[in-house]
C-alpha positions in Angstrom: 43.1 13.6 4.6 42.3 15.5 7.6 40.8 14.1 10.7 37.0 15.8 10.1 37.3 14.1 6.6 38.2 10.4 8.0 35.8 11.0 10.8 32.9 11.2 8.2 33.9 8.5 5.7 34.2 6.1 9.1 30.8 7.2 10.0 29.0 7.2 6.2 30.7 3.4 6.1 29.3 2.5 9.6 26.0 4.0 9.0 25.9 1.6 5.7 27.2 -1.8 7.2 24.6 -1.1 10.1 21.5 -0.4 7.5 22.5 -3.2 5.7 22.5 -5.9 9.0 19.2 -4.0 10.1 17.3 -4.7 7.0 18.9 -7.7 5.9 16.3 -9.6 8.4 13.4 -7.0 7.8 9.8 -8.0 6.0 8.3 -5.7 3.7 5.3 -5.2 2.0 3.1 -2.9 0.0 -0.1 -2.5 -1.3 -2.6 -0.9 -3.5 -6.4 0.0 -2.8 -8.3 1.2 -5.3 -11.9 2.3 -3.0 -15.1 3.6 -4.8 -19.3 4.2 -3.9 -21.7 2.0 -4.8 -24.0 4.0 -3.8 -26.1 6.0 -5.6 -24.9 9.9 -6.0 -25.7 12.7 -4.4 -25.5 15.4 -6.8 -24.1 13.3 -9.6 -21.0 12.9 -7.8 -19.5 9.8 -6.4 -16.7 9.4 -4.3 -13.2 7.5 -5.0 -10.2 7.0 -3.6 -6.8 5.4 -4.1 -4.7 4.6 -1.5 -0.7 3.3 -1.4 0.6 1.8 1.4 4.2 0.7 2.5 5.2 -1.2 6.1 8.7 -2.3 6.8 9.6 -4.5 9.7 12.2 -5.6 11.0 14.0 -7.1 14.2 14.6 -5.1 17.7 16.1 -6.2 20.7 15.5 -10.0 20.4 16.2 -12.5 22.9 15.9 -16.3 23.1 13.2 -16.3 25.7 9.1 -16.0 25.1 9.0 -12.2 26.4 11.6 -11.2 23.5 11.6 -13.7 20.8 9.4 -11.6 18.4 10.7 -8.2 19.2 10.6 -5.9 16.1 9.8 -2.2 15.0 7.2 -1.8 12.3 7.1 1.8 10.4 4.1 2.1 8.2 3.3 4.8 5.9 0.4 5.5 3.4 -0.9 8.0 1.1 -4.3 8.5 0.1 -5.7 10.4 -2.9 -8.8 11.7 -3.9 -10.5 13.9 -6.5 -10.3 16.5 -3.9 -7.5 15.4 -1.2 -4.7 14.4 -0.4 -3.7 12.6 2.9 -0.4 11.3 3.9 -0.4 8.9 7.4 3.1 7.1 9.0 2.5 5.6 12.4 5.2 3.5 13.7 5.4 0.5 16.6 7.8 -0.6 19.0 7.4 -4.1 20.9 10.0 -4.2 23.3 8.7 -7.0 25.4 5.9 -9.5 24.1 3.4 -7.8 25.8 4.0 -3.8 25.4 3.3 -2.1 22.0 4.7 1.4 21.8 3.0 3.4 18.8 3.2 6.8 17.5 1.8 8.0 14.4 1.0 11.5 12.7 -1.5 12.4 9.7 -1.3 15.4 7.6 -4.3 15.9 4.5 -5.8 18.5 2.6 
């Protein structure tokens, strides 16, 4: 095997034990929200929406003292449908210390 070869197999095999320690100890969690009008319509049209949601978290940087015990990063996504949309939203969150959240997010819809 050549040396570029080796390289990448090391890596691909370090990337995969590392994944698997990282989420070994993560929580996830989904749901499912089906959201409709009880109103009455405007037009004859009512308004729906269904929405899917995904969050995984899992540890970062934790310590045995109270300013790093619960440490983690959360990465939440979810997508939203309608009869006339669609919208996709991720935001992410770093705690670092216990009393600093770091979050970051982005939105894209029709």
């Amino acid at each position: 095997m050549h040396n570029g070869k080796k390289f990448g197999l090391v890596l691909i095999v370090l990337v995969l034990i590392g994944s698997g320690i990282l989420f070994a100890q993560s929580e996830i969690s989904g749901n499912v929200k089906l959201i409709g009008s009880t109103a009455p319509p405007k037009n004859w049209i009512n308004e729906a929406k269904a929405e899917i949601g995904y969050t995984v978290k899992f540890p970062f940087l934790q310590g045995e003292g109270p300013l790093f015990s619960g440490n983690n990063i959360k990465v939440k996504g979810i997508l939203g449908v309608t009869p006339i949309s669609v919208s996709l939203t991720v935001e992410g969150v770093i705690t670092p210390v216990a009393v600093l959240e770091l979050s970051v997010g982005g939105a894209l819809g029709t």
